[in-house]
C-alpha positions in Angstrom: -13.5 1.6 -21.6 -11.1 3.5 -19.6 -9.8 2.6 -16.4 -8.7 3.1 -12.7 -5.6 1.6 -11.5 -4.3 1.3 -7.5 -1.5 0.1 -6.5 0.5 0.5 -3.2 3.4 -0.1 -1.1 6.0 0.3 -4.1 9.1 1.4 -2.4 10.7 3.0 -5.5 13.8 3.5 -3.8 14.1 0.0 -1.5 13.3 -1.4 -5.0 15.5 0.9 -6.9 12.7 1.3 -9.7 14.7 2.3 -12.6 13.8 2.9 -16.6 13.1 -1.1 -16.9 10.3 -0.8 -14.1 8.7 2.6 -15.5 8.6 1.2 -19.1 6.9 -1.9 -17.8 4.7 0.2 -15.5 3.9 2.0 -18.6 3.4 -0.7 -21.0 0.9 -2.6 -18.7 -1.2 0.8 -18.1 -1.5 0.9 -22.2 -2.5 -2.1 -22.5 -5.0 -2.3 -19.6 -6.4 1.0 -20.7 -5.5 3.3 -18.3 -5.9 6.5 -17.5 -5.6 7.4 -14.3 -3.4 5.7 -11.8 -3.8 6.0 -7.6 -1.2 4.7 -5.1 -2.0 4.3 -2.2 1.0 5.3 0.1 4.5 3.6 1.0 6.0 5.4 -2.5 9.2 6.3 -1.2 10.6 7.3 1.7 11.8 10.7 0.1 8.9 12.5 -1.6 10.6 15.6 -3.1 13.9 13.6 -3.9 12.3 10.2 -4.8 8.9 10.1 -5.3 8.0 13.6 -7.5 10.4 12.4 -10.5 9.0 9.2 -11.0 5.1 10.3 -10.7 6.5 13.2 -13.1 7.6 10.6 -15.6 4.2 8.0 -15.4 2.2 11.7 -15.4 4.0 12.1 -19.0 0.7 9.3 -20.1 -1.6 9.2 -17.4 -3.3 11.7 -14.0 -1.9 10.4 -11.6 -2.7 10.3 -7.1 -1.4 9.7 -4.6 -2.6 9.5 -0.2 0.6 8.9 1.7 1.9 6.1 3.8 4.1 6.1 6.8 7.4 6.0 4.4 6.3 8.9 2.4 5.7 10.8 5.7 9.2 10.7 6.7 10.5 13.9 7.2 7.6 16.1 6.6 5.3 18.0 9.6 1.9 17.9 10.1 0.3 20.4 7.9 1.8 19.3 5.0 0.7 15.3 5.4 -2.9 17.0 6.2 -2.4 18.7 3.1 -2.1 15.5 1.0 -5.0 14.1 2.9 -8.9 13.1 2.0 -8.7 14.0 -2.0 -12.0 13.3 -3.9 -11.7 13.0 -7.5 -14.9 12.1 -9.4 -14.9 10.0 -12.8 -18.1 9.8 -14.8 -19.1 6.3 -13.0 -17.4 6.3 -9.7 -15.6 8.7 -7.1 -12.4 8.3 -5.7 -11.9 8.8 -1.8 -8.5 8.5 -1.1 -7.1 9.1 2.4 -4.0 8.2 4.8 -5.5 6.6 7.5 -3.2 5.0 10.9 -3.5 2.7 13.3 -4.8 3.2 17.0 -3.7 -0.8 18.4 -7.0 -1.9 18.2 -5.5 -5.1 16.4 -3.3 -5.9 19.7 -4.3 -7.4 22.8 -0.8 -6.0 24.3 -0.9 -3.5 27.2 0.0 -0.2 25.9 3.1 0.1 27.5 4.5 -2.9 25.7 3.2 -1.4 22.5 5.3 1.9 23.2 7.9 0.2 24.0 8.1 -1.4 20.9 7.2 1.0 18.8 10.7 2.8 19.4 11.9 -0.4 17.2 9.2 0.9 14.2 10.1 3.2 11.6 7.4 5.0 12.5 9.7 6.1 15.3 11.6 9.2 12.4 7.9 10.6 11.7 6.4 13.7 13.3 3.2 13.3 14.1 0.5 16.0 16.0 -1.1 14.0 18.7 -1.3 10.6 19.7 -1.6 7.4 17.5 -5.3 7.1 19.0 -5.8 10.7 18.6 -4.5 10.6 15.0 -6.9 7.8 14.3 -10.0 9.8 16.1 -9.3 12.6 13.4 -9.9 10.4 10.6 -12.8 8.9 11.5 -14.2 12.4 11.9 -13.4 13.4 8.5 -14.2 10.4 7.0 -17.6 10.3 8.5 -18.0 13.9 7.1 -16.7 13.1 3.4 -19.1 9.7 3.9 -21.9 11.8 4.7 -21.8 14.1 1.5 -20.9 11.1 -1.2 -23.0 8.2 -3.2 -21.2 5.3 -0.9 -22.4 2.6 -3.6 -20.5 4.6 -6.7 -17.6 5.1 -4.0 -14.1 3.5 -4.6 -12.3 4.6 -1.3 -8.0 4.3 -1.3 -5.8 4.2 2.1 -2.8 2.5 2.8 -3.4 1.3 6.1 -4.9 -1.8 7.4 -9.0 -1.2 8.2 -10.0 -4.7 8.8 -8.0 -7.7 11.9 -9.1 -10.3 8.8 -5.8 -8.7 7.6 -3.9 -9.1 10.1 -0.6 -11.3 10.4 -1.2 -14.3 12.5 2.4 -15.7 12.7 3.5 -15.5 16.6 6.9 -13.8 14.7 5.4 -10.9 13.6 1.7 -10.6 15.4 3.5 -8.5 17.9 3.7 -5.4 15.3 -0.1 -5.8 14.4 -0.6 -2.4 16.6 1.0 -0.6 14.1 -0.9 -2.0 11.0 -4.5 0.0 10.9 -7.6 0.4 13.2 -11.0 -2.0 13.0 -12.8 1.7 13.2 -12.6 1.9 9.6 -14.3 -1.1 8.6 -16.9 -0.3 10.5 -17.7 3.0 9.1 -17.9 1.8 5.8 -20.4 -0.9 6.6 -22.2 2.1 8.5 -22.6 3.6 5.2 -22.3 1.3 2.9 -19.0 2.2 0.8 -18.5 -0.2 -2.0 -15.2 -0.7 -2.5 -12.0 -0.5 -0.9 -8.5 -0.6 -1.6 -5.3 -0.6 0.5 -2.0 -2.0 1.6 0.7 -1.4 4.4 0.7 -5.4 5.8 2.5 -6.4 2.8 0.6 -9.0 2.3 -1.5 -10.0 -1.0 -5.0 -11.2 0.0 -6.9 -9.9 -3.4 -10.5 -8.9 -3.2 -12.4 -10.4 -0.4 -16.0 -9.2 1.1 -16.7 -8.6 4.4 -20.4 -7.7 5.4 -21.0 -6.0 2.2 -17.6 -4.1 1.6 -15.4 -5.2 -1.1 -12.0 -5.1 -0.2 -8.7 -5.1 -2.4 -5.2 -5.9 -0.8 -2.4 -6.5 -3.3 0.8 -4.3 -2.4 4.1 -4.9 -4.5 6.1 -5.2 -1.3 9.6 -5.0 -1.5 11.6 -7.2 -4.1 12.4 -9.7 -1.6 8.6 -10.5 -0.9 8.2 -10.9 -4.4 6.5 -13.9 -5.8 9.7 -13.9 -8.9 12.0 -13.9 -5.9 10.5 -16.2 -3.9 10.2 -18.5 -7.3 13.4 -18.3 -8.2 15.5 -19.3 -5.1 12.9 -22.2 -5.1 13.6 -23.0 -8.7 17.0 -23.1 -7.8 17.5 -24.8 -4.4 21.3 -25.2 -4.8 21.7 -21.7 -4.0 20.1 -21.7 -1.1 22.0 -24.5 0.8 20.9 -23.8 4.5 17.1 -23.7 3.1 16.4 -20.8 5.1 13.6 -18.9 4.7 14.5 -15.7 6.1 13.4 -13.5 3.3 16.6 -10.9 3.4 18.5 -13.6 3.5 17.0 -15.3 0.8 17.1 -12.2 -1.5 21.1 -11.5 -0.5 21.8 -15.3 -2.1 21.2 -14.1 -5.5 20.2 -10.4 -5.7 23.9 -9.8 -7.6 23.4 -12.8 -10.0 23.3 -12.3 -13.7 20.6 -15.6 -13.9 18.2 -13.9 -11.4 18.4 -10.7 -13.1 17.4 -12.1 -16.7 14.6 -14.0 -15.0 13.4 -10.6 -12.6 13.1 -9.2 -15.9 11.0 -11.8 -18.1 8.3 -12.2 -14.7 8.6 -8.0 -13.6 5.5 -7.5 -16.2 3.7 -10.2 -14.3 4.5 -9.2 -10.4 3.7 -5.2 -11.4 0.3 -6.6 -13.0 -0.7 -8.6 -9.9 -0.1 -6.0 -7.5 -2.8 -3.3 -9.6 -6.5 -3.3 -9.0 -8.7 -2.0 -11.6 -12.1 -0.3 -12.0 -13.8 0.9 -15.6 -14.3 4.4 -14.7 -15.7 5.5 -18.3 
């Protein structure tokens, strides 16, 4: 039986993907059976430099999708992100609703000056966008609702990258502050409205799996970038004698052995694994 694959959040250029990380990519896809692969935003941050030769190379074996994150919006206007926007592609069993999303602060109890003010800290800061963030949000929940109305919700497999549930929030007093900028509780509750099935996304970084919430399925397991990576994390552990301060600032973590020969024969034996556990899959023949 063949299958659906979506991924997210795999900063090919952060990452700096190369031949080892396609042929992986690709050897895992033949394996698991798959034809068609959906990612779910956060590609690149350079979509005609970056992100079109390396979907042209996995589109050499499998169709291939894509909705945008914020990083794959950088430099583009508008019409063109609208352009990439709400694409329904119907397998045999199941349709795919794949769409952008944003985030409206619904997941901050922060005035919204606060939240301005630190939102010229975000990336998000280098995008052009039409309207406001709760603006932006309003017109996706329009056309959601419409796509909603016209499709079987139960068969429906529905792709974004942003956050559409505060169970996926981060909690930590650290980083709780930028939970404005991760998605909009508006979501969820159009898909329990009309019953969607399943639904997969990324954006928070954070791998939570597949986990129900009053009757949608949800699936949450971005590759991150490499320093959030469980073989990174694994390793400095494995090895605590190069990290002598026992920090765990991630970067700072990562910087300790990112150049080390060791590291990068161990990156490579555990890559098959960290690519595998970041893909959810659905038999679509």
């Amino acid at each position: 039986m063949k299958k659906l694959a979506i991924m997210s959040d795999l900063h090919i250029d952060s990452n700096q993907f190369g031949s080892e990380e396609i042929k992986t990519l690709l050897k895992i896809f033949k394996e698991q059976e798959v034809s068609h692969l959906h990612i779910a935003g956060d590609i690149s941050n350079h979509l005609e430099r970056e992100t079109r030769p390396f979907l042209n190379q996995l589109g050499q074996d499998l169709n291939i999708t894509y909705n945008l994150g914020n990083h794959d919006m950088l430099g583009l206007d508008e019409e063109w992100i609208q352009e990439e926007n709400f694409k329904c592609i119907d397998f045999s069993n199941r349709t795919l609703l794949a769409f952008h999303g944003w985030y409206d602060y619904s997941f901050s109890e922060e005035s919204q000056d606060t939240i301005l003010r630190r939102r010229n800290l975000w990336f998000d800061r280098r995008l052009t966008r039409k309207g406001s963030d709760q603006n932006i949000v309003d017109r996706e929940i329009q056309q959601l609702e419409e796509q909603l109305k016209m499709l079987d919700t139960k068969r429906l497999i529905v792709a974004m990258h942003f956050v559409p549930h505060s169970k996926f929030t981060m909690w930590h007093e650290k980083y709780a502050p930028f939970n404005a900028f991760l998605g909009s509780q508006a979501y969820h509750s159009l898909f329990v409205r009309y019953g969607v099935a399943d639904v997969v996304f990324g954006h928070a970084h954070r791998s939570y799996g597949t986990m129900e919430i009053e009757g949608v399925r949800y699936h949450s397991r971005p590759l991150g970038y490499i320093r959030e990576w469980d073989l990174t994390i694994d390793f400095v552990n494995q090895h605590p004698h190069l990290n002598p301060t026992r920090t765990w600032h991630l970067s700072k973590r990562y910087n300790l052995i990112k150049h080390l020969p060791e590291f990068h024969i161990y990156k490579k034996e555990k890559l098959k694994s960290e690519l595998l556990n970041s893909m959810t899959f659905f038999d679509i023949d």
